[in-house]
DRENMAR-753173 format. One line per field, with one value per residue (C-alpha): residue in one letter; residue number from 1; x, y, z. Coordinates in pm, 1 decimal, m for minus. Example, Ala and Ser with C-alpha at 12.3 -4.5 7.8 and 13.67 -1.06 7.14 Angstrom:
<nodes>
code = [A,S]
pos = [1,2]
east = [1230.0,1367.0]
north = [m450.0,m106.0]
up = [780.0,714.0]
</nodes>
This chain:
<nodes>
code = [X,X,X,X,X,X,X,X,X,X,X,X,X,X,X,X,X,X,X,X,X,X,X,X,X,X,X,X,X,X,X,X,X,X,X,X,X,X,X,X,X,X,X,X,X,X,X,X,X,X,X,X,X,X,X,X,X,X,X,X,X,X,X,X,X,X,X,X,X,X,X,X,X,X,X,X,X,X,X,X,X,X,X,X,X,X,X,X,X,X,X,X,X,X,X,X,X,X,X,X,X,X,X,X,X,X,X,X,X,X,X,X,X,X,X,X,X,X,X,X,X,X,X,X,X,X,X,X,X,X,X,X,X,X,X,X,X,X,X,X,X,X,X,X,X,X,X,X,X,X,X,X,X,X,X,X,X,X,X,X,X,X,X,X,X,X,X,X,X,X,X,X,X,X,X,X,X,X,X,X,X,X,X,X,X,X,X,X,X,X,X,X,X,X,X,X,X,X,X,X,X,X,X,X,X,X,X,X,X,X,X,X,X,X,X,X,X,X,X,X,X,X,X,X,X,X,X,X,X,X,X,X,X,X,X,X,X,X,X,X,X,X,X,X,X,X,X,X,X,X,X,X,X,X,X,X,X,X,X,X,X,X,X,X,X,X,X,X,X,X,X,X,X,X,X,X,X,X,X,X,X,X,X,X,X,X,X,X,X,X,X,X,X,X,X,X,X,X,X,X,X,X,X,X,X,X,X,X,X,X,X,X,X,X,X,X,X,X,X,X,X,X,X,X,X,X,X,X,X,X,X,X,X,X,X,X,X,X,X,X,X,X,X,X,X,X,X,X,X,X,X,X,X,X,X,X,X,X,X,X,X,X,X,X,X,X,X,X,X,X,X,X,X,X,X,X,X,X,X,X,X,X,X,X,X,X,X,X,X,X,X,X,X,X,X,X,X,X,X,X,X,X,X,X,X,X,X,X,X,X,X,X,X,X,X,X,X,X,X,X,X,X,X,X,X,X,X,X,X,X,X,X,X,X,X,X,X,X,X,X,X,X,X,X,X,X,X,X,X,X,X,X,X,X,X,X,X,X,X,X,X,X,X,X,X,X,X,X,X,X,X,X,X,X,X,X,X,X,X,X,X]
pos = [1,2,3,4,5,6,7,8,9,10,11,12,13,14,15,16,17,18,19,20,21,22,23,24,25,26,27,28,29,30,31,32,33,34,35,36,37,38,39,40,41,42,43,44,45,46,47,48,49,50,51,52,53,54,55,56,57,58,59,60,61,62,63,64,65,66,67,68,69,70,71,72,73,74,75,76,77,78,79,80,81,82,83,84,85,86,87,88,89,90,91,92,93,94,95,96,97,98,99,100,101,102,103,104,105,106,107,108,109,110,111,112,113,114,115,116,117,118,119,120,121,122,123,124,125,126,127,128,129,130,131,132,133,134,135,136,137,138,139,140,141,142,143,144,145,146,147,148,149,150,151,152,153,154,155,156,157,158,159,160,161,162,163,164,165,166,167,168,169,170,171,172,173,174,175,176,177,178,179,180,181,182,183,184,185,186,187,188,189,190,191,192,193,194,195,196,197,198,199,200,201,202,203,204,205,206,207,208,209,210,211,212,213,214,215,216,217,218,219,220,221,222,223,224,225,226,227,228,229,230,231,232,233,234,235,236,237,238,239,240,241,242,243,244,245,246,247,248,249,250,251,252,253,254,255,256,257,258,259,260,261,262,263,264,265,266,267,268,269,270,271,272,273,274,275,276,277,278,279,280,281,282,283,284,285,286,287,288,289,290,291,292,293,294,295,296,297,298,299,300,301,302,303,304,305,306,307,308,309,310,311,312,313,314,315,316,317,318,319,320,321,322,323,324,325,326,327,328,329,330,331,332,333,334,335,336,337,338,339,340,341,342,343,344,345,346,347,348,349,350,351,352,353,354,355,356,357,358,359,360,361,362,363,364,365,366,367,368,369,370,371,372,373,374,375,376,377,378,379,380,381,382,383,384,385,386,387,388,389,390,391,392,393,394,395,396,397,398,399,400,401,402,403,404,405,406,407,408,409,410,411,412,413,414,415,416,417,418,419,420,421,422,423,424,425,426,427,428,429,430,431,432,433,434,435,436,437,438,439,440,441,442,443,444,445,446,447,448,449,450,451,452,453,454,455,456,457,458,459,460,461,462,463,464,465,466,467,468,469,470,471,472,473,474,475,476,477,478,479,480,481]
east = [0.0,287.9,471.7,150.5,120.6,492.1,393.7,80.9,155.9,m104.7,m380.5,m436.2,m741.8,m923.8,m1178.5,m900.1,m802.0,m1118.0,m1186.8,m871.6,m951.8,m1305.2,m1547.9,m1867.0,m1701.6,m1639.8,m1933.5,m2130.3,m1884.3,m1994.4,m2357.9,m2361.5,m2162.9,m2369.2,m2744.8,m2674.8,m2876.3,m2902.4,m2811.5,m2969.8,m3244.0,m3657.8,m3751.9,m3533.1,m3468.3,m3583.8,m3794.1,m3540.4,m3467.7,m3714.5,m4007.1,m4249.6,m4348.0,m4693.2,m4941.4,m4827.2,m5095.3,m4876.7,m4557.6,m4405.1,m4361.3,m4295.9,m4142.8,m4206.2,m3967.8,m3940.6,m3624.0,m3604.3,m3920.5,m4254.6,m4478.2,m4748.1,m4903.5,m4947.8,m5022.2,m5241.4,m5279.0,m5456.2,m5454.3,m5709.0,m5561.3,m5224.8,m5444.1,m5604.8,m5242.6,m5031.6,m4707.0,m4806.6,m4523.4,m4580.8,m4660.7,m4392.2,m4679.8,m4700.4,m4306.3,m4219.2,m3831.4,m3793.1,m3437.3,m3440.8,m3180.4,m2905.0,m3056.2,m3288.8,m3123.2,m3337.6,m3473.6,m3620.0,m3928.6,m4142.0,m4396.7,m4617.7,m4728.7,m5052.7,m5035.5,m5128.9,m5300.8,m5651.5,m5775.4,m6101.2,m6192.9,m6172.9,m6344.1,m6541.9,m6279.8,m6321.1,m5885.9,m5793.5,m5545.5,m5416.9,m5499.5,m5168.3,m5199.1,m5537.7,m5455.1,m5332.5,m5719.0,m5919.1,m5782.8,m5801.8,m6029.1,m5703.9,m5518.6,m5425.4,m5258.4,m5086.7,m5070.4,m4884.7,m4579.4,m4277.1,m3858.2,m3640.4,m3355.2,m3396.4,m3145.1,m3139.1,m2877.2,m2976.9,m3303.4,m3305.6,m3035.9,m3285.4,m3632.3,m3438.5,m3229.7,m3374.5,m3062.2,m2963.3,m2582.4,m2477.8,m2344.0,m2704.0,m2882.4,m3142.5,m3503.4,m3500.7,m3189.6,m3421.2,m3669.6,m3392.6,m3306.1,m3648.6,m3827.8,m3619.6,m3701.8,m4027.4,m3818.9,m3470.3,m3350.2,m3441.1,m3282.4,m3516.6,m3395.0,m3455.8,m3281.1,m3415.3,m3306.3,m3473.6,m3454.8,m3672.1,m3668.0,m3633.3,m3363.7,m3224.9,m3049.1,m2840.3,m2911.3,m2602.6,m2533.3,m2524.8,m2922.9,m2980.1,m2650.7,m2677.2,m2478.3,m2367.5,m2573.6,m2437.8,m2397.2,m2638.5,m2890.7,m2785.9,m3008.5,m2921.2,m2902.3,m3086.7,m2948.4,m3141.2,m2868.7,m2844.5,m2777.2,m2994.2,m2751.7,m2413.7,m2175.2,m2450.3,m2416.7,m2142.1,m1832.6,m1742.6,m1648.3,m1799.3,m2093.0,m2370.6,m2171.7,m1829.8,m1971.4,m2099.2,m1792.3,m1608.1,m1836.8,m1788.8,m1422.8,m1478.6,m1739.8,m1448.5,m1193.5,m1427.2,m1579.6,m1191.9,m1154.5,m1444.6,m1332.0,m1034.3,m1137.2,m1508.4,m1594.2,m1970.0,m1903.7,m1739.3,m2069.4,m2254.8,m1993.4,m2094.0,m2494.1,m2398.1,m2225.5,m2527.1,m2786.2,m2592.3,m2596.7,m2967.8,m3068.9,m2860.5,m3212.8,m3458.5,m3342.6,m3364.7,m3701.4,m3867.8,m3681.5,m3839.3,m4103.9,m4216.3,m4460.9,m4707.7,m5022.5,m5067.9,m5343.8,m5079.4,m4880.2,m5104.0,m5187.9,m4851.6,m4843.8,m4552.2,m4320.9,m4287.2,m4133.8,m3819.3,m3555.1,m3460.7,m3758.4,m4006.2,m4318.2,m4088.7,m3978.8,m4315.2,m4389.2,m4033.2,m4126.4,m4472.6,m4275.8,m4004.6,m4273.5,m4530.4,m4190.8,m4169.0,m3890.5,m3979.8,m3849.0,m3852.9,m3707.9,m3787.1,m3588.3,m3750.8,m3534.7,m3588.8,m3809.5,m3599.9,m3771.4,m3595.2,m3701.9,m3963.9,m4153.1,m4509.4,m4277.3,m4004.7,m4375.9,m4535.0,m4272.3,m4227.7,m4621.2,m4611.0,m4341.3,m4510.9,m4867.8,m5015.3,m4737.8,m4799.1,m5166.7,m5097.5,m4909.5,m5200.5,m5460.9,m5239.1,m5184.1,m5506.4,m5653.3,m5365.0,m5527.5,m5191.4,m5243.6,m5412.5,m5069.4,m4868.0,m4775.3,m4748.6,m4561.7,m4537.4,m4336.3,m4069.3,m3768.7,m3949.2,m4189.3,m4180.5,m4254.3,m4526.6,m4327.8,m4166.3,m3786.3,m3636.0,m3847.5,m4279.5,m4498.2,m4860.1,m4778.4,m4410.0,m4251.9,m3994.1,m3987.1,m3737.9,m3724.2,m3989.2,m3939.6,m4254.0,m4525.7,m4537.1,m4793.5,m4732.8,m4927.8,m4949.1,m5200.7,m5257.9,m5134.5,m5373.4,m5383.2,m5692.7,m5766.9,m5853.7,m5728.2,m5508.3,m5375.6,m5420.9,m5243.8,m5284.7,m5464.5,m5117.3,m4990.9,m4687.5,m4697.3,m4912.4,m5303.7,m5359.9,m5250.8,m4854.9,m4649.2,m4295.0,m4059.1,m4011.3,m4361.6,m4347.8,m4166.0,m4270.9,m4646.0,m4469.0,m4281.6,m4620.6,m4774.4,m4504.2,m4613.3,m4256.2,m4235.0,m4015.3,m3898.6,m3775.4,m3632.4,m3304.1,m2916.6,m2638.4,m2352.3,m2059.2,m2218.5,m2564.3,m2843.8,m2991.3,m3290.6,m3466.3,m3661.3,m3382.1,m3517.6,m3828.0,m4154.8,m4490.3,m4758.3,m5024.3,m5283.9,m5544.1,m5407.7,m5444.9,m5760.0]
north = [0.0,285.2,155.0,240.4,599.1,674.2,587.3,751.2,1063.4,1291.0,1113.9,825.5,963.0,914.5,756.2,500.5,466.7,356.4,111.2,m69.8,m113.7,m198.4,m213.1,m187.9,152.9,245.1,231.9,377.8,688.6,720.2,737.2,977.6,1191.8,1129.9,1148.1,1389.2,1252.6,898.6,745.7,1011.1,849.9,800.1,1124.5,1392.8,1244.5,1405.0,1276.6,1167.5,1489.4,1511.5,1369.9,1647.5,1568.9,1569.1,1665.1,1993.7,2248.1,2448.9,2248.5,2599.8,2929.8,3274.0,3500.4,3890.1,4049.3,4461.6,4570.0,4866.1,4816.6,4970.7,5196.7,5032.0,5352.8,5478.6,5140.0,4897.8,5031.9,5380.6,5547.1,5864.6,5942.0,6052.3,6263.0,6461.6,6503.3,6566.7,6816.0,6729.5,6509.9,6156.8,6108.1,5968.1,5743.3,5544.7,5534.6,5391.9,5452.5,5275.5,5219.1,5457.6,5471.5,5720.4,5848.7,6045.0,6372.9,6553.1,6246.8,6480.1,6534.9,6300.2,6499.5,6259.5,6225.3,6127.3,5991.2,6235.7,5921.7,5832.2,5427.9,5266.7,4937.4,4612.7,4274.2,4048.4,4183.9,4497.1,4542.9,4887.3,4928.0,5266.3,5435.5,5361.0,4965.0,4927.9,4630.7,4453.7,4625.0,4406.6,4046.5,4166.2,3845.1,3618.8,3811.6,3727.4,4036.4,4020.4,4422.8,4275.3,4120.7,4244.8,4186.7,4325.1,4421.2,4802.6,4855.9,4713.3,4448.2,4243.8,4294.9,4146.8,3847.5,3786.5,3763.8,3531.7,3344.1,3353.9,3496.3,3851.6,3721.8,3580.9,3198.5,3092.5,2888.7,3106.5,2959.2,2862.7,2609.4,2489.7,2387.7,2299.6,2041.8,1913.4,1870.0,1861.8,1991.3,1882.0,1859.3,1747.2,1953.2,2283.5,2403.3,2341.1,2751.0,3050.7,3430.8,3716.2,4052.0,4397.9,4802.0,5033.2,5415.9,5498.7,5513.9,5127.8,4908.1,4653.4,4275.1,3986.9,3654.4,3550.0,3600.2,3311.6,3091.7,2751.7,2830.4,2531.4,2310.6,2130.0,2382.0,2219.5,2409.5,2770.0,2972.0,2977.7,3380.3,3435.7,3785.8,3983.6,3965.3,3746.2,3445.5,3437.6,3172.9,3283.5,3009.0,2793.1,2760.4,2583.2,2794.4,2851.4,2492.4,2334.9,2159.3,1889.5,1589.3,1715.1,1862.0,1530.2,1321.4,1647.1,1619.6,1188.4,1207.5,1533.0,1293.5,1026.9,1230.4,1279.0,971.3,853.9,1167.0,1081.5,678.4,846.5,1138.8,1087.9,1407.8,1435.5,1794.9,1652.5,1458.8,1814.3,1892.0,1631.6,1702.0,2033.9,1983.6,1726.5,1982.5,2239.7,2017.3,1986.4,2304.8,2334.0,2277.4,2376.5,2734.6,2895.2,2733.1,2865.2,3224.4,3267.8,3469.7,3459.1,3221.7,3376.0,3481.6,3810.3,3811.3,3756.1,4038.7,4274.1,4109.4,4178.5,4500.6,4542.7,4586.0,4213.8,4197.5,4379.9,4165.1,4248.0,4418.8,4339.7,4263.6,4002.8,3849.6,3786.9,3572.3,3431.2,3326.5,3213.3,3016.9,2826.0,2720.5,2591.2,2391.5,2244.3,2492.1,2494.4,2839.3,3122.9,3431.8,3791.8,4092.3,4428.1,4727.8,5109.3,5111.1,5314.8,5613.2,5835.8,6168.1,6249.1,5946.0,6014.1,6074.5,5761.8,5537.6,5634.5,5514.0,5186.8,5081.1,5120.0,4946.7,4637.6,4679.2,4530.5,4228.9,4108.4,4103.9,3940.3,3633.3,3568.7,3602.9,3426.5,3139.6,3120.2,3085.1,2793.7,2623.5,2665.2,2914.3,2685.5,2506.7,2758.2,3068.7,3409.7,3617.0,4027.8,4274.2,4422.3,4358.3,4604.3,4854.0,5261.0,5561.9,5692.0,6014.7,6246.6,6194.7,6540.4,6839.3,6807.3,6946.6,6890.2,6700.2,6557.8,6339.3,6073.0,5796.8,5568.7,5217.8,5094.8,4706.5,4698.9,4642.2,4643.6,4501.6,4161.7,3993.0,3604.9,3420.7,3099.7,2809.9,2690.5,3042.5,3221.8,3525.6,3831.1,4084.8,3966.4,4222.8,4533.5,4789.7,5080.8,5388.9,5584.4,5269.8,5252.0,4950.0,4601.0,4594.6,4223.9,3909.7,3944.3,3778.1,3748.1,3688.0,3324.8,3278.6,3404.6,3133.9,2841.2,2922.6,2912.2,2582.2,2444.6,2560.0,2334.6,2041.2,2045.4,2105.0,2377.8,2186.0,1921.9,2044.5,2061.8,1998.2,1945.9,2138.9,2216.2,2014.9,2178.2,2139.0,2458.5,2507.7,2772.8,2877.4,2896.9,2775.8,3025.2,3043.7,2890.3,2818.0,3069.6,2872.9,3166.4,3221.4,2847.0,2798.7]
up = [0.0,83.7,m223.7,m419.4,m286.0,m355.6,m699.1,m736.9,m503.9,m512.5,m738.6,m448.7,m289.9,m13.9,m221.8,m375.7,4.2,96.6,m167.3,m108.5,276.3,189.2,m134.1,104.8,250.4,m25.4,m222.5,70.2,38.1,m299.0,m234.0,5.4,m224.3,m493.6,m302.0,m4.1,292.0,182.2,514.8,705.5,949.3,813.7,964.1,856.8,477.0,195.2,m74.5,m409.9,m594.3,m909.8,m731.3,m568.8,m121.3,m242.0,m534.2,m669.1,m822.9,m1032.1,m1267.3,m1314.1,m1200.8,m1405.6,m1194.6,m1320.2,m1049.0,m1057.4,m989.0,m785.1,m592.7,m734.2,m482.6,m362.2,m242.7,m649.8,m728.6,m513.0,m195.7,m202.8,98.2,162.2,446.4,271.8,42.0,355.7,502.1,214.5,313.5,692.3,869.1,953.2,1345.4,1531.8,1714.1,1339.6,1258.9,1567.5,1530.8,1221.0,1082.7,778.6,467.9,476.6,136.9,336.9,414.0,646.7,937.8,1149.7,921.8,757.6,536.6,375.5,m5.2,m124.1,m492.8,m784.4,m935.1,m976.8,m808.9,m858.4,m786.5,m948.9,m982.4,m729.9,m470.6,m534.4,m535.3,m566.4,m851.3,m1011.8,m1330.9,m1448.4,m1453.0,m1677.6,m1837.1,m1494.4,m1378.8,m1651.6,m1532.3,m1142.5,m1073.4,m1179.6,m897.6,m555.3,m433.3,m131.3,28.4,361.3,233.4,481.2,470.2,714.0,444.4,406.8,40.5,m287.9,m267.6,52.7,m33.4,m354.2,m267.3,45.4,m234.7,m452.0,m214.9,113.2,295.5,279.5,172.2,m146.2,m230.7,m157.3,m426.7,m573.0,m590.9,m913.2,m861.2,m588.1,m771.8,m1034.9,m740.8,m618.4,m922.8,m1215.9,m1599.7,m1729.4,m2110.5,m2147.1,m2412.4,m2208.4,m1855.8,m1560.7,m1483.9,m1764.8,m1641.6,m1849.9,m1829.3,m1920.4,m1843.8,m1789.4,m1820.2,m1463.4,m1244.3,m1240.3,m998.2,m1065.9,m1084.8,m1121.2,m1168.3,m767.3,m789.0,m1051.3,m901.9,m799.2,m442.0,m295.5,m526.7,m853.8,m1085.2,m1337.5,m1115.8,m1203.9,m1427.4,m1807.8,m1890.0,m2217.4,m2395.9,m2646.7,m2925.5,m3209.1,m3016.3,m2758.8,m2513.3,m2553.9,m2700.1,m2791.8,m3147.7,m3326.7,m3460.7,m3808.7,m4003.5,m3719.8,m3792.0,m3583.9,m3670.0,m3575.0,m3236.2,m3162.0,m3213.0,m2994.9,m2713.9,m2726.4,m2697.7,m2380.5,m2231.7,m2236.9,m2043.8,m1807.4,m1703.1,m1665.8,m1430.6,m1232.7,m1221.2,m1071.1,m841.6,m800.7,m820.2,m850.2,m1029.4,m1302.0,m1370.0,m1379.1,m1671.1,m1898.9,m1797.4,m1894.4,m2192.7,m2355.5,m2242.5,m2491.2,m2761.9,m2726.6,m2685.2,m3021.7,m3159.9,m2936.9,m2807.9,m3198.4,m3240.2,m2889.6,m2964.0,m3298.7,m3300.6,m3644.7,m3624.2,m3319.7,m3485.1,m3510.1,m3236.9,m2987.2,m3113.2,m3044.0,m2693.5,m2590.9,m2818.2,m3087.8,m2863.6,m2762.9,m3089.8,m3014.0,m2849.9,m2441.6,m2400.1,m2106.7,m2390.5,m2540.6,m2270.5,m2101.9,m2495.4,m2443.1,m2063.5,m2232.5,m2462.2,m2225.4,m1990.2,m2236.7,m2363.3,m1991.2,m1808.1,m1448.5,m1319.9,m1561.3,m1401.3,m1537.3,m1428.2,m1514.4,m1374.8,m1348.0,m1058.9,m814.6,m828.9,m493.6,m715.5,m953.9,m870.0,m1103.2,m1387.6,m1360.0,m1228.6,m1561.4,m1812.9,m1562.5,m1567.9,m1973.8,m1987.7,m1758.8,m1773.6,m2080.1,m2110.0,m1798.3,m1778.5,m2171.3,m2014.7,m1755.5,m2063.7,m2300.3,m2016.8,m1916.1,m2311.0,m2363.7,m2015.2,m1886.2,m1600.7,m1390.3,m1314.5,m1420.6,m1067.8,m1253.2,m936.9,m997.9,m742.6,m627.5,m347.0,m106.9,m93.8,m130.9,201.9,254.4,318.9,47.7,16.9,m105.5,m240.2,m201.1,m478.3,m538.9,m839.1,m763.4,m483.0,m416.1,m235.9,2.5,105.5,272.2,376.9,671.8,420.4,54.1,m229.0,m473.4,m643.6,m809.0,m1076.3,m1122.4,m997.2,m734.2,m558.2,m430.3,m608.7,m438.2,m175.5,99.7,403.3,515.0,579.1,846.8,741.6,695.0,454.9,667.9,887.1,898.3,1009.9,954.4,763.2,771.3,509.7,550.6,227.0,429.8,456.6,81.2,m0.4,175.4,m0.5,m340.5,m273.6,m160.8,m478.5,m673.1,m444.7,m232.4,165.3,201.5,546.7,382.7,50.6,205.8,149.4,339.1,320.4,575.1,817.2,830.7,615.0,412.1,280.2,99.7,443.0,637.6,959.3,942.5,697.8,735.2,411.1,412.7,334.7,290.1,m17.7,m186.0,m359.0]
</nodes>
């Protein structure tokens, strides 16, 4: 044996260790590298990865997220009050010391803002929804919208890692490469996990690659980044001289080198590799046909309105999400950003809603005519919500507004949800009345939508196990039909 690992040096592994002193060892080192939790005891194992806890109502989710966080108080939650007191400063009785951003200047005085929009009210629930949203106002009986959804992050960043990952840090799997994990893609030539990215007009933050990663899980989990140039997955298509039959052969002979790695190392990543490297060559075929838009009939084009013909814009990627999940991808993952609107707010919130409006009340019609909304989650919002109070100079007819985690407005469609009006807020719109929904709660209702326990969709990792919950969250069941 020491003769052997002279000769070997440092390519005898533990793993080769192992199965020299024992093949049962062995083996059962394997398997619990390559199924985390297999030997873990009857009542804290999870369900096999690709197989949901119980019956799911929705197969896939299509996440619309606005970047930059929209104001509920000019949107969905209209608030007389603010109208009566508008220029007057907020009592201190109703901010209750909240932490504030350091992008208010003055924190002494609060005055508040009552929208220069017009509400009225919608469907059998009677939601209130602004002027500004009319197409989102005609399917209002497909909504649920949540007015009470809370976070404690107060800026853009932690915010928006903590709404996509659960924690307010990064190296977190997102929720996408959960689901990615649990369930699996519903086709093989497509990702289970779609990213796509577009800008508003208004004042934009940021979004990056840690918010679709795959964390700590394989990385055949992360979310495939679609562009809106020519190709629309970078390095997907074959290079010049290069055609189907010569990629094959290539990818044979790379498949080769690293199945010998793996008999060698046993490193389940390298078995992600080759995953990813087939699931390239398939999509090959199936990404150009799902991105052309040719052949939608020209009542869908003018659903979506002609802008959902232009490439990277938030109309065509609402038909693009359409697209992917009707072709069987589980998580598709919209980014919309311009939303940050600290100055000129009615301005910046006009170009925003035209941008969003009709597209997204398009998918949920365009869905819901296919008979895929019923098992399909359509989620709409933002990372947090906006003040109630004017941040910088107060007009009649102009405002800004900061951060506001304490209660904001989303809303979801579809997918075994209730639709209707769920929450209130106080009469100031500044802090919770009834029905709170934490971003964990948030979460644990969507995994129970997709038929998964968020308690036990877990994985173990430097000698914990993580989950998407964290150790908090509860389902709302209010909100399941």
């Amino acid at each position: 044996m020491e003769k052997e690992i002279l000769e070997h040096g440092l390519n005898y592994n533990r793993r080769k260790f192992l199965s020299r002193l024992s093949l049962g060892i062995g083996s059962m080192a394997l398997g619990s590298l390559l199924i985390p939790d297999l030997f873990s005891s009857g009542s804290e194992e999870t369900i096999m990865a690709g197989l949901p806890h119980f019956a799911p109502k929705a197969k896939r989710i299509i996440y619309l997220f606005q970047n930059g966080a929209p104001s509920q108080l000019d949107l969905f939650d209209y608030k007389p009050k603010l109208q009566e007191m508008h220029g007057q400063d907020l009592p201190a009785s109703i901010r209750m010391g909240q932490r504030l951003t350091g992008m208010t200047a003055d924190q002494t005085h609060f005055p508040l803002a009552g929208t220069v929009f017009k509400f009225g009210e919608y469907g059998r629930a009677r939601a209130q929804i602004s002027e500004l949203l009319p197409y989102t106002a005609g399917v209002a009986d497909d909504l649920c919208i949540i007015k009470t959804i809370w976070t404690e992050a107060i800026n853009h960043d932690p915010a928006l890692t903590f709404f996509q990952t659960g924690a307010q840090v990064g190296n977190r799997p997102s929720m996408g490469a959960w689901l990615s994990y649990g369930l699996g893609s519903e086709n093989k030539n497509l990702p289970a996990f779609c990213v796509l990215l577009s800008k508003g007009k208004g004042n934009g933050q940021g979004v990056y690659s840690k918010l679709w990663s795959n964390g700590f899980l394989d990385s055949i989990h992360q979310g495939v980044q679609f562009s809106s140039g020519e190709n629309p997955v970078l390095y997907l298509n074959n290079p010049d001289a290069i055609d189907k039959a010569d990629r094959r052969k290539m990818l044979d002979k790379i498949a080769e080198l690293n199945t010998a790695s793996y008999q060698q190392f046993g490193d389940p990543e390298i078995n992600t590799k080759i995953q990813q490297y087939e699931m390239a060559f398939r999509m090959q075929t199936a990404v150009p046909e799902i991105t052309d838009m040719s052949k939608e009939p020209e009542s869908i084009i003018k659903l979506y309105g002609p802008d959902c013909l232009v490439p990277g814009t938030y109309a065509a990627n609402c038909l693009l999400a359409r697209k992917l999940s009707e072709n069987g991808v589980r998580f598709v993952q919209l980014y919309h950003q311009g939303w940050d609107a600290h100055g000129d707010l009615p301005g910046q919130i006009k170009g925003q809603c035209k941008d969003v409006d009709q597209a997204s009340a398009a998918l949920i019609t365009d869905l819901k005519q296919r008979g895929l909304l019923d098992e399909t989650l359509v989620i709409w919002g933002g990372e947090f919500g906006r003040t109630n109070y004017c941040q910088g100079k107060l007009t009649l007819d102009n405002y800004g507004r900061d951060h506001h985690p304490r209660c904001f407005t989303v809303w979801m469609a579809g997918g075994g949800v209730k639709p209707g009006v769920y929450g209130e807020t106080d009469e100031f719109g500044y802090n919770i009345a009834s029905n709170p929904v934490h971003v964990h709660d948030f979460h644990a209702t969507i995994l129970n939508q997709m038929g998964l326990d968020h308690e036990k969709l877990t994985f173990r990792h430097l000698g914990r196990r993580y989950r998407l919950t964290d150790v908090a969250g509860k389902v709302i069941k209010d909100l399941i039909a």
